[in-house]
N, C-alpha and C positions, 0 to 999 in steps of 0.2 A: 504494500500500500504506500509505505514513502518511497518508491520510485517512481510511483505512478505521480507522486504531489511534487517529486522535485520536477521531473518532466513537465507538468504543469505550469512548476512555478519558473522555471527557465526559460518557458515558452512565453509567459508572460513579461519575465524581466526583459530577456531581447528585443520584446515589442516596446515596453517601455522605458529603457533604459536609453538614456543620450547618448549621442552620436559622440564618438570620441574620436579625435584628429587622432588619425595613424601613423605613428613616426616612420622614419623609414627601416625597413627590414636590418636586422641587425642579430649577429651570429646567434644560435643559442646559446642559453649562459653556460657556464661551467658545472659540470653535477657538481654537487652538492650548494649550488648558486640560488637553489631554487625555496622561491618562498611565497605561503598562501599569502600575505601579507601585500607582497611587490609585484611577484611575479603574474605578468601578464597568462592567461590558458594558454591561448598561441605562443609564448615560448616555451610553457609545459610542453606543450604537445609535441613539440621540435625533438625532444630527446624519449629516448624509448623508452627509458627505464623510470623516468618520470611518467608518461604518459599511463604506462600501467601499472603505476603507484595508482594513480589518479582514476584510473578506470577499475582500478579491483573495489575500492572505496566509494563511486559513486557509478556504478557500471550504467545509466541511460545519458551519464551528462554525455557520451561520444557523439551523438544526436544534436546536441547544441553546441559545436565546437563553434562554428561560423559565425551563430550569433553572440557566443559568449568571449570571443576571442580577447578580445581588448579589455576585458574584466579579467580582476583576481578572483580565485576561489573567495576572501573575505567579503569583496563587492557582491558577489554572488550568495553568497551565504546566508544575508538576510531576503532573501527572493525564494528563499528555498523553501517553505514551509516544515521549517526543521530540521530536513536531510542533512543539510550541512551545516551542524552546531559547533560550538566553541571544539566540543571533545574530538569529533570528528576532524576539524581542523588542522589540531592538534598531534591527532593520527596522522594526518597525511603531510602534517610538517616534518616529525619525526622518521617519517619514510624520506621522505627527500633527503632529511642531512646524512643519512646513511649513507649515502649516493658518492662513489668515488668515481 
């Protein structure tokens, strides 16, 4: 049932979330660079080992890569009707710093 509300609530945040100028494309970060805090989806996504950090932890967000690109997991967090709480966060901060 909470993948069904995050899917929901990401479909909703891409439609309403503002339009964020796009820097220009730039390497992805370095593992263990990554962070729900800063890091953009779209540079998640860039590296595989993060990506499926990020997809074992919230497995429908793949579906809204496009729209959520330019958001952090934390921007997104509050869109999410709970799927993606503080704890959760926290988990998948904990997976990235692992990341060598």
């Amino acid at each position: 049932m909470k993948s069904i509300a995050l899917a929901a609530a990401l479909a909703v945040a891409a439609i309403s979330a503002p339009a964020f100028a796009q820097p220009a494309p730039a390497a992805a970060p370095a593992a263990g660079a990554f962070s729900v805090e800063k890091t953009p989806i779209s540079d998640i996504i860039k590296n595989e080992q993060a990506k499926a950090i990020l997809e074992k932890a919230l497995p429908p967000i793949s579906q809204f890569y496009d729209q959520i690109g330019a958001m952090t997991l934390a921007q997104v967090a509050p869109m999410s009707q709970g799927a993606l709480d503080d704890a959760k966060l926290k988990e998948i901060q904990a997976e990235f710093d692992k990341l060598k």
